[in-house]
ZABA-588223 format. One line per field, with one value per residue (C-alpha): residue number from 1; residue in one letter; x, y, z. Coordinates in steps of 0.02 Angstrom, whole numbers, always signed. Layout:
BEGIN
num	NUM ...
residu	A ...
x	X ...
y	Y ...
z	Z ...
***
This chain:
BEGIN
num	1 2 3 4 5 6 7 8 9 10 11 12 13 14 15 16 17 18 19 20 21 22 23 24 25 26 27 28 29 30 31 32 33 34 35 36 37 38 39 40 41 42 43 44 45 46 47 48 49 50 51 52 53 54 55 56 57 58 59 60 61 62 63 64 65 66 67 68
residu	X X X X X X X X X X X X X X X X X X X X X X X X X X X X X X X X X X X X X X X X X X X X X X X X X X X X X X X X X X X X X X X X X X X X
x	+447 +284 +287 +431 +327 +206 +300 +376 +209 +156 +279 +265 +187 +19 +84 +213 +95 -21 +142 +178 -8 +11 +178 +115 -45 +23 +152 +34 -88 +67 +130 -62 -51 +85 +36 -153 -202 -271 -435 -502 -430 -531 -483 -617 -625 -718 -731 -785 -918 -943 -1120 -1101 -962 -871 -717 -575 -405 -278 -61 -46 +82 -1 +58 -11 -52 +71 -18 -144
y	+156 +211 +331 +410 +427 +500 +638 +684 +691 +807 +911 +931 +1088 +1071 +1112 +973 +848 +884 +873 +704 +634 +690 +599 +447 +443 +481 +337 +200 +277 +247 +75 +21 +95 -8 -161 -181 -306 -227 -355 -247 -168 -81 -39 +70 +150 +308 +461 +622 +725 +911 +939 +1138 +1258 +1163 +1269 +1231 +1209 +1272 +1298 +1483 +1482 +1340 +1176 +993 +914 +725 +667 +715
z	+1576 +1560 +1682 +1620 +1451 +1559 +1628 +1452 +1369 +1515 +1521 +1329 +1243 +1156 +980 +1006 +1068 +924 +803 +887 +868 +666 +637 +739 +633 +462 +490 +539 +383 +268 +326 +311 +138 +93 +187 +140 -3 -161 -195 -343 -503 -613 -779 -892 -1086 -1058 -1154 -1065 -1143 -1075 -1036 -1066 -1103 -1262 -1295 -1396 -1348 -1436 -1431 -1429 -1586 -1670 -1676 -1664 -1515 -1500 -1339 -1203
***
C-alpha cells in the first residue's frame, strides 16, 4: 500500500503535490479549529480615540446614523 502511494506521489507533478500538501494542511488546520477547547473569553468596553486626523463622517444626502 505504501508503495503504491509511493509511486503515485512520484509520478505526480510538482504543482499537484504542492496542491495536495495545501488541502492536507488546511484540513487538519480546520478540524483543529473546530476541535480545540476555547479556555479564555474576553469580553471588553472600549472606546477608540484617534490620536491624529479627526474627520467627520457623514451620509452624503444627510441623514441620521441608526447603528455603527
Amino acid at each position: 500500500m505504501i508503495e503504491r502511494f509511493l509511486l503515485l506521489w512520484a509520478a505526480m507533478p510538482p504543482t499537484h503535490r504542492q496542491l495536495t500538501i495545501s488541502t492536507i494542511l488546511m484540513a487538519l488546520l480546520l478540524i483543529w479549529a473546530v476541535v480545540a477547547p476555547l479556555d479564555v473569553v474576553s469580553n471588553a468596553i472600549g472606546e477608540v480615540l484617534p490620536m491624529t486626523r479627526v474627520k467627520s463622517v457623514q451620509h452624503l444626502e444627510g441623514g441620521t446614523v441608526a447603528e455603527i
